[in-house]
C-alpha positions as CSV (number, residue, x, y, z in Angstrom):
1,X,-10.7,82.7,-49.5
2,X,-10.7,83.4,-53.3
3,X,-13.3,84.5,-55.2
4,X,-13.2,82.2,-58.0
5,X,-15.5,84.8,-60.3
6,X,-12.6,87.5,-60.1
7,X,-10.0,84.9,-60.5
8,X,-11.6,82.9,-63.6
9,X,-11.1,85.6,-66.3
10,X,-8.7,86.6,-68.9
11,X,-8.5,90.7,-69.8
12,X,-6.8,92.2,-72.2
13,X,-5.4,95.6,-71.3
14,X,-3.3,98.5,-73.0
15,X,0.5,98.4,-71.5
16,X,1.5,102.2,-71.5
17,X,5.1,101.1,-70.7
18,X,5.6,98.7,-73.8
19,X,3.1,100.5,-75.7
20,X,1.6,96.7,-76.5
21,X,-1.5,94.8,-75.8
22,X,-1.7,92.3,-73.5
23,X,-4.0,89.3,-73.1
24,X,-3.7,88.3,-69.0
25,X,-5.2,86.2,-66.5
26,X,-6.2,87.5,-63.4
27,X,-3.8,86.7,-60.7
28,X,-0.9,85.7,-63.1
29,X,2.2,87.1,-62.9
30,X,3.0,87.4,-66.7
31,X,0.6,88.4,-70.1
32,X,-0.1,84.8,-72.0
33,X,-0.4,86.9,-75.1
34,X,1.3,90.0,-76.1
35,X,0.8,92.2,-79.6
36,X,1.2,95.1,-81.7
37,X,-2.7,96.0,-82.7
38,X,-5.4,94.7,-80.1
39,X,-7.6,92.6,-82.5
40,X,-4.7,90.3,-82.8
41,X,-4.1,90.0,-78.8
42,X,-8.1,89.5,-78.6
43,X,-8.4,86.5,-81.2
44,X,-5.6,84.9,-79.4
45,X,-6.7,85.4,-75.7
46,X,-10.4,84.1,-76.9
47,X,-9.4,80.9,-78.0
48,X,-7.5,80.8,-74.6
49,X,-10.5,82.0,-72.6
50,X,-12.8,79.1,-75.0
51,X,-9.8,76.5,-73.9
52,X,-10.0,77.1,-70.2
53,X,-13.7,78.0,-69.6
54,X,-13.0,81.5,-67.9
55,X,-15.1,85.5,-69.2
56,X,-13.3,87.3,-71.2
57,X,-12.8,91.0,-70.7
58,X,-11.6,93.6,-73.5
59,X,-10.6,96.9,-72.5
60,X,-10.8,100.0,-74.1
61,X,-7.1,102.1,-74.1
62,X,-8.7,104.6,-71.2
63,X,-8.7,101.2,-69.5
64,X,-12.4,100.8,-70.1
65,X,-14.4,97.6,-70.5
66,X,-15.6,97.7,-74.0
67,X,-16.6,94.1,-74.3
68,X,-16.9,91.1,-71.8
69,X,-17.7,87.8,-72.9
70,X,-18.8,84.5,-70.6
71,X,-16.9,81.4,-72.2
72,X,-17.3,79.0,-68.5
73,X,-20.5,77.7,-66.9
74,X,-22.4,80.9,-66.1
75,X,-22.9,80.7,-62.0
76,X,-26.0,83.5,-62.5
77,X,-27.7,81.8,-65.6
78,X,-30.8,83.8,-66.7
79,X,-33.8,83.2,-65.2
80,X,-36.3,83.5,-67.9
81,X,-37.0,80.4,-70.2
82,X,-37.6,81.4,-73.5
């Protein structure tokens, strides 16, 4: 069984190999975006993630998340009202 919270999110990683960044879904086989500088590979995988309801996850170059953004139905919503 798949764990639809791992599977449901976009990341966009440094590719040491091409020396690009890459804006990928989890669990797919090729990047849906790839770019020179990664604010351009970000803008482009957001609207993505926006399109398709999934988090968003930005990496740092050490691999690091930097950033991670929920654009889906949250399945842990907060629990205080405000």
């Amino acid at each position: 069984m798949t764990d639809k919270r791992k599977t449901n999110s976009h990341h966009v990683t440094f590719n040491k190999e091409t020396n690009k960044w890459e804006g990928k879904r989890v669990g797919a086989k090729r990047a849906s975006v790839v770019g020179e500088t990664k604010d351009e590979v970000v803008k482009k995988t957001r609207e993505i993630s926006k399109n398709q309801g999934t988090e968003l996850k930005i990496h740092n170059k050490d691999g690091k998340i930097s950033q991670s953004d929920s654009h889906g139905k949250d399945p842990y919503p907060p629990k205080d009202k405000k």
